[in-house]
N, C-alpha and C positions, 0 to 999 in steps of 0.2 A: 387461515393458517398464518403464523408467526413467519419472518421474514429471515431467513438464514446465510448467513456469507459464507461460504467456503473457500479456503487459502491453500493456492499449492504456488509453490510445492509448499511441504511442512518442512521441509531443510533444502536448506541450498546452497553449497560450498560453494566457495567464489576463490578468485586471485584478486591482487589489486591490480586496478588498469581498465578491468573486464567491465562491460555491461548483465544487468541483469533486467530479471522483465519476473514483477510479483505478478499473480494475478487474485481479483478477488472476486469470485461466482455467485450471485445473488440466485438464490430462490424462495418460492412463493411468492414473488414481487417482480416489478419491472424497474432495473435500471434507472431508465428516462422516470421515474417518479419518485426518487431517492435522490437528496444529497451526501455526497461521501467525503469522508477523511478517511487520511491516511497518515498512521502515527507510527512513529521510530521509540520504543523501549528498550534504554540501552543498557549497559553490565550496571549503572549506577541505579539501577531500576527508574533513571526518572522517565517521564512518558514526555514527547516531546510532539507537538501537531507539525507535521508536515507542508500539509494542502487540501483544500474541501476542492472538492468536483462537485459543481453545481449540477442540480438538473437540468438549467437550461444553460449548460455547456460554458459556465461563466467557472474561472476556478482564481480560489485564491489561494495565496501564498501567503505561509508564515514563516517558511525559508528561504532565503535570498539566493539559495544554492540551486544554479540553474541544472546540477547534474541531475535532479529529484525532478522526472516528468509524468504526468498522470493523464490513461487517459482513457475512454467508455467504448466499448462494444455493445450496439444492441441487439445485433444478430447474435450473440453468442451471452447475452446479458450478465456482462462482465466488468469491469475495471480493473484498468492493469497500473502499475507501479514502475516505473522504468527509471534504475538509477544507473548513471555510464560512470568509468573512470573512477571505479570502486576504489576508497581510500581504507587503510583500516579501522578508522572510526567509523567504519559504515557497519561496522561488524554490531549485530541486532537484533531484533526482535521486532518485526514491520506486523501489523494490524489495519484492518480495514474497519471502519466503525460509521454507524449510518449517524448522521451529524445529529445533532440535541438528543440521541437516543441511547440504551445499552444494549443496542443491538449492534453485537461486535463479531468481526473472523474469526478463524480459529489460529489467527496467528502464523507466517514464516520467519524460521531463523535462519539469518542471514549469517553466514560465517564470511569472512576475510583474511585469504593467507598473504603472508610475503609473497611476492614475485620470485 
């Protein structure tokens, strides 16, 4: 069977300030044998890498921005997305995508209001 990621929520109204927590649900597969990214597409449509979650728990960063935290369940064979101190540039389009693959999520929009 093909490996599927599912993204909830599929909308997520936020504030700014607030933390938020993505999550992305692998199945047919395990976690621990996947490496993952996790990508920000913003209103400019451009697609921007986030951070790969290593399988062996190694993750790198292609943002400097320590608010953007990633991190695996494998009781629950999951990756979560946890950004705090929501700015309104956070406001988006977050995707979970299994790394060199197009095997992608189904995508959460992230909305961002004023305080």
């Amino acid at each position: 069977d093909s490996q599927i990621l599912v993204q909830t929520p599929e909308f997520k109204p936020a504030r700014e300030g607030q933390t938020v927590e993505l999550r992305c649900r692998v199945e047919n597969s395990k976690v621990s044998d996947m490496d993952l990214v996790w990508e920000k597409l913003g209103r400019t449509h451009k697609a921007t890498n986030l951070l790969i979650y290593y399988r062996n728990h190694d993750i790198h960063r292609y943002t400097s921005d320590a608010r953007f935290q990633a991190t695996r369940d494998d009781f629950s064979n999951s990756f979560t997305l946890t950004i705090s101190n929501l700015k309104l540039t956070d406001f988006a389009v977050y995707y979970c995508f299994v790394f060199r693959t197009n095997i992608r999520g189904t995508g959460t929009e992230l909305s961002v209001a004023r305080k």
